[in-house]
N, C-alpha and C positions, 0 to 999 in steps of 0.2 A: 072894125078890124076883124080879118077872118083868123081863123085857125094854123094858117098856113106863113103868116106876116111875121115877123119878127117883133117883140117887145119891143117901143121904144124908150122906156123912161131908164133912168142910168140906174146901176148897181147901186142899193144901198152900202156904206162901207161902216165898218165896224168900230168900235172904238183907238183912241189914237194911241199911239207906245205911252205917251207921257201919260194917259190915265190909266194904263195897268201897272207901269211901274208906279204912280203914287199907291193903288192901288195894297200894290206888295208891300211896299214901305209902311203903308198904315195898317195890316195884315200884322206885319213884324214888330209895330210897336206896340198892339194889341195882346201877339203874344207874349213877347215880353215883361208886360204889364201883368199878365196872366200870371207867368214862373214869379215875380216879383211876390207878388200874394201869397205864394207858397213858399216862398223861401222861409217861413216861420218867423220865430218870436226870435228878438236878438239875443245872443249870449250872453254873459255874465258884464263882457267889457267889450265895447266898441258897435259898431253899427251892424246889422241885416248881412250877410253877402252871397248874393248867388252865383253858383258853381264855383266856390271859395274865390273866384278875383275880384266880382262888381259888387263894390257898395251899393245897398240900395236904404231905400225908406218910405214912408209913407207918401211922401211929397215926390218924391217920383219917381213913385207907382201912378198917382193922378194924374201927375206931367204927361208920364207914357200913356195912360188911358187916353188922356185927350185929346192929345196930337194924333192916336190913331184911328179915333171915332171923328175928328177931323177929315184927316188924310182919305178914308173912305166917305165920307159926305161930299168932299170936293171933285173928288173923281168923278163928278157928275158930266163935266166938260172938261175939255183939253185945256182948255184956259187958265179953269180958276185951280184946276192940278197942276199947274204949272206955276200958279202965282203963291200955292201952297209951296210948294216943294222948294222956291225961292226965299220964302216966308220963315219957311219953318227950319232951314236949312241955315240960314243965318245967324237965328235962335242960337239952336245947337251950335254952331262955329263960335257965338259968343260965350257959349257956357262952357265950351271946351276951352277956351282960352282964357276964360275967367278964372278956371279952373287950376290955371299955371302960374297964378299970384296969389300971395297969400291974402284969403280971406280971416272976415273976424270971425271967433268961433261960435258967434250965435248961427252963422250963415252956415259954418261946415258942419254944426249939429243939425239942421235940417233939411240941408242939401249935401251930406258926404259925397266926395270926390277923393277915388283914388287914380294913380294911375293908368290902369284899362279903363275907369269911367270915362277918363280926357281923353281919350286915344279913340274910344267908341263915337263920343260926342263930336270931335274934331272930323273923322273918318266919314259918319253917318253925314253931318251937316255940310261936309264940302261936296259931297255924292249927290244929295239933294238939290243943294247949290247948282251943280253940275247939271242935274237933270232937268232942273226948271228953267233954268236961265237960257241952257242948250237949247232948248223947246221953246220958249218964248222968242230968241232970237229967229230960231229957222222958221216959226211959225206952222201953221198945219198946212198940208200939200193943197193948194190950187185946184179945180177941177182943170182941164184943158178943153 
């Protein structure tokens, strides 16, 4: 090949939407996990709550940690951020909706749920829902 020829091997291409937005999403539940830690020692009566709406707790804070130390391991390939975000997206849709019947109180003592928890849970897991499934279906682009 001289100097003068044109390259012929194709553009490398970069990674796919669906593993930056898992990316974000496991970013977001890192953070989150992070403020969780800080929201302090609970008050006198009742559970943790950060920015006075979201109950939180010990149990998840680990929830949140995992699913975001997850969520960024997966983003390895389009794939399996896609089979995550379907994955985990379910989860969440289960636990927001679980969260709309009453539980016994051993359950709501270590998993409180209040109403912006459901609303988060339900909102987050349908989005992911959304984003995995969307990407799975359409699949990553063909070369031509």
């Amino acid at each position: 090949m001289t100097a003068t020829e044109p390259e012929t091997r194709a553009p490398r291409r970069g990674p796919a939407p669906v593993q930056g937005m898992g990316m974000l999403i496991g970013l977001l539940f890192l953070v989150l996990a992070a403020l969780e830690l800080m929201a302090g020692v609970p008050g006198g009566s009742g559970p943790r709550v950060l920015f006075g709406v979201l109950a939180v707790s010990g149990v998840w804070t680990l929830v949140h940690l995992l699913t975001g130390a997850a969520a960024v391991f997966c983003t390895r390939s389009s794939r399996w951020a896609a089979r995550f975000l379907v994955a985990a997206g379910a989860c969440y849709v289960v636990v927001g909706f679980a969260g709309l019947l009453p539980l016994p109180r051993a359950v709501s003592d270590v998993l409180p749920m209040n109403t912006a928890g459901i609303c988060l849970d339900l909102a987050i897991g349908t989005a992911m829902l959304i984003l995995g499934a969307g990407w799975l279906r359409r699949g990553p682009a063909r070369p031509r």
